[in-house]
N, C-alpha and C positions, 0 to 999 in steps of 0.2 A: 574142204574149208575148215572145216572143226578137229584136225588131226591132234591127237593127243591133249584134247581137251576132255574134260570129265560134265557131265551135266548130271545133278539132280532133277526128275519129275517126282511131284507128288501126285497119289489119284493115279497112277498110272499103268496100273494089270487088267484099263478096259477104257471104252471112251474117247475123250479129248486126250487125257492124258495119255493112254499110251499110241496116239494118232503122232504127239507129239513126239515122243519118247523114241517112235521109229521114225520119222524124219532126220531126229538129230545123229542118230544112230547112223544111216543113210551118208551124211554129211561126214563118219569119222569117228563121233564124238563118242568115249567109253560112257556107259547110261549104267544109272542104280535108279532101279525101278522102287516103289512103294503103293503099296493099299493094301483093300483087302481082298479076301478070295478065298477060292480051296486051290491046296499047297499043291496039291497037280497038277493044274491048271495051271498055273502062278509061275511051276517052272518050267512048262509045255511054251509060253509064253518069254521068258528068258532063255531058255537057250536055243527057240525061236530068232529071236533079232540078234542074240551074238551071232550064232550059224552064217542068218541072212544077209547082215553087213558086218561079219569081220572084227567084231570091236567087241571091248570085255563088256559084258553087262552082270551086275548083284541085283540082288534083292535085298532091299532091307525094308522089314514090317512095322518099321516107327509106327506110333500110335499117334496120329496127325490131332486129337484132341486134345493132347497132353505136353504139355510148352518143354518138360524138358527130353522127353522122347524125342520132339522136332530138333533138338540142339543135341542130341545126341547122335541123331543121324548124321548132322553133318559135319563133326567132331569123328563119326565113324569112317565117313566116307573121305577125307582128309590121311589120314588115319590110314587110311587102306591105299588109295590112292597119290597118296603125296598131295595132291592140290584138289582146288574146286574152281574149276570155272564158268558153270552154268546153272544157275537155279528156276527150278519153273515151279510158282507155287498153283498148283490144278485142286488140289485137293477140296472137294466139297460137297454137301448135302443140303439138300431141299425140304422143306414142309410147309403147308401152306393153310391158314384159317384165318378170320378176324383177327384184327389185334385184341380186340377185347377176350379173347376165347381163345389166344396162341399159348399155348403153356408154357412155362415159365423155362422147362426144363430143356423143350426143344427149341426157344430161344438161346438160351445158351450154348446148347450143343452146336448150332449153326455158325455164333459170333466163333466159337473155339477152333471150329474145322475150316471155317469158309476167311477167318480174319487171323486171329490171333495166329495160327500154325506159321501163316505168313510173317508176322512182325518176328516169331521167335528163329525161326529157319533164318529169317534178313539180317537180323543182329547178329547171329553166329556166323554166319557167309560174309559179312563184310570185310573183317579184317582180314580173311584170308585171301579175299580177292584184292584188298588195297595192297599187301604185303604182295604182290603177281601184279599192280597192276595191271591189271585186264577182270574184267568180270562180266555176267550179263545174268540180271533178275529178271525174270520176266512172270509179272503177277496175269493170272488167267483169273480177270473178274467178268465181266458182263454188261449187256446194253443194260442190266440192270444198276449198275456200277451209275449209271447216266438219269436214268430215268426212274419211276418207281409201274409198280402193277400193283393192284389191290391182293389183298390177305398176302403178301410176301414181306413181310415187316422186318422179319429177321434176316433171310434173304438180300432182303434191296439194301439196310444196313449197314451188314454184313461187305457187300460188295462198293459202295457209296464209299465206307471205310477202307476200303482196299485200294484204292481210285486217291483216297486223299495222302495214305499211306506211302503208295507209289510216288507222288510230286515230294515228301519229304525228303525219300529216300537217295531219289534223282538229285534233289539240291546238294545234300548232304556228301556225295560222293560225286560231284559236278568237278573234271577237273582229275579225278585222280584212276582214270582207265576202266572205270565202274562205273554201267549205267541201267537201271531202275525203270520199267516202265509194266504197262497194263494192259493187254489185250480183251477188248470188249463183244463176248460173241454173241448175237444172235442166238435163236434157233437154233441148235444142232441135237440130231437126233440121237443122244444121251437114253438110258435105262430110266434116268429121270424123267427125259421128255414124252418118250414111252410111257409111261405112269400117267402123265397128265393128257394125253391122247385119250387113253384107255377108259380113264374117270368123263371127259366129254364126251365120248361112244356112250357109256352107259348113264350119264344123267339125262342126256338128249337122244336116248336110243337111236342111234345113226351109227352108220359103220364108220369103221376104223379110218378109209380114205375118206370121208365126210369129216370124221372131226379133226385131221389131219390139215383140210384144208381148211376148216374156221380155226384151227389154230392159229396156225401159218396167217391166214387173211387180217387176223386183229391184228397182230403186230408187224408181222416183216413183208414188207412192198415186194419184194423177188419174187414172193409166195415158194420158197425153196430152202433147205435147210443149208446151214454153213456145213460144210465137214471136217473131221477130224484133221485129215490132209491138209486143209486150206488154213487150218490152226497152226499146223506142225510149221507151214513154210512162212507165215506170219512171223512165228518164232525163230525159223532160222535165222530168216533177214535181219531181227533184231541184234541177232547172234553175228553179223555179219560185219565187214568194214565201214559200208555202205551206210551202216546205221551207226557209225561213232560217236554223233552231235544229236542223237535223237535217245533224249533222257525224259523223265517226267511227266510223262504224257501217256495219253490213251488212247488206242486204237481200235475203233468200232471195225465190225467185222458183222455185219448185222443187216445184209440184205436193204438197206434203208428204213431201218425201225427207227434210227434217233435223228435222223433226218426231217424227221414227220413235227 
């Protein structure tokens, strides 16, 4: 389906992103992965999915907090490739306190990784995808994107901004083979998620599968984590004919969290 198309994922040597990354990979599509990591690993992992599915895969370690690093990526990957037709903006970081008590510094660093990477990757991807018409964005925000959680300020934000971002973008390129949208996930068991597991075991001394399932119970009705896979094929779809006329909008993926 995705023969000789190119996709950026960002966020993508672990996780959602490269959940997605091999999906698209699977479908055809040459991938240039991004994040971070150790360089062993990193290429244990690319020349993993070229191997597997057939297709060129790079690395490029853009620095996703820094606007013109994001715009160089994909000025490189152009560049390298002759076009671009897939952008998935995955890239992003978590921290979690009071507002009164979030530091100033890891608020920022959140709006740069989890928003801004976004806005500066979508401005440079546009024209080359209008000049192809055909393109497909696909922003990886969150049922936080929808709702909020207590002490995620920068976080829920962050992703709320991603969500309104997406409808402009959609409008904006409505009409010319370019279409802009947002995938809302749930629950999925991230190194992030892990962390906040980990921290509920040890403030309510309860094991691992105990705070595992008062995670999961506060918010997502399935009581089941989303997975990477179930993200990747979300995105294919988008990536697909089927979804031509489905622009600006967002798609929960969340178990019935924002259902509620």
């Amino acid at each position: 389906m995705l023969n000789d198309k190119v996709a950026i994922v960002t966020g993508s040597t672990s996780g959602i992103g490269l959940g997605i990354a091999k999906e698209l990979a699977s479908l055809g599509a040459d991938i240039v992965l991004n994040g971070f990591g150790d360089a062993g690993e990193i290429e244990k992992i690319r020349s993993g999915v070229a191997r597997e599915h057939g297709v060129r895969v790079v690395y490029d370690g853009a620095d996703m907090s820094k606007g013109e690093a994001v715009r160089g990526l994909i000025a490189a990957t152009v560049k390298s490739f002759g076009r671009l037709d897939i952008l998935v903006n995955n890239a992003g970081i978590q921290f979690t306190a009071p507002v009164e008590e979030f530091p100033p510094a890891k608020w920022q660093a959140i709006i740069d990784i989890n928003l801004s990477a976004a806005f500066h990757g979508i401005a440079a991807a546009v024209p080359q995808m209008k000049r192809q018409r055909w393109g497909r964005i696909v922003n990886i925000a969150s049922a936080h994107g929808l709702v909020a959680s207590t002490h995620k300020a920068a976080y829920v934000a962050a992703k709320h901004g991603l969500v309104g971002l997406t409808k402009v973008v959609g409008l904006e390129t409505a009409g010319s083979g370019v279409t802009c949208n947002a995938v809302c996930p749930g629950w999925v068991r991230t190194p992030l998620v892990e962390k906040q597991i980990s921290d509920i075991a040890a403030d309510k001394h309860i094991s691992q599968k105990q705070a595992t399932h008062e995670l999961l119970a506060e918010k997502q009705p399935s009581l089941d984590f989303v997975s990477p896979a179930q993200l990747g094929g979300t995105v294919a779809f988008l990536c697909s004919a089927a979804a031509d006329q489905i622009t600006g909008t967002a798609i929960s993926i969340d178990g019935g969290w924002t259902a509620q």
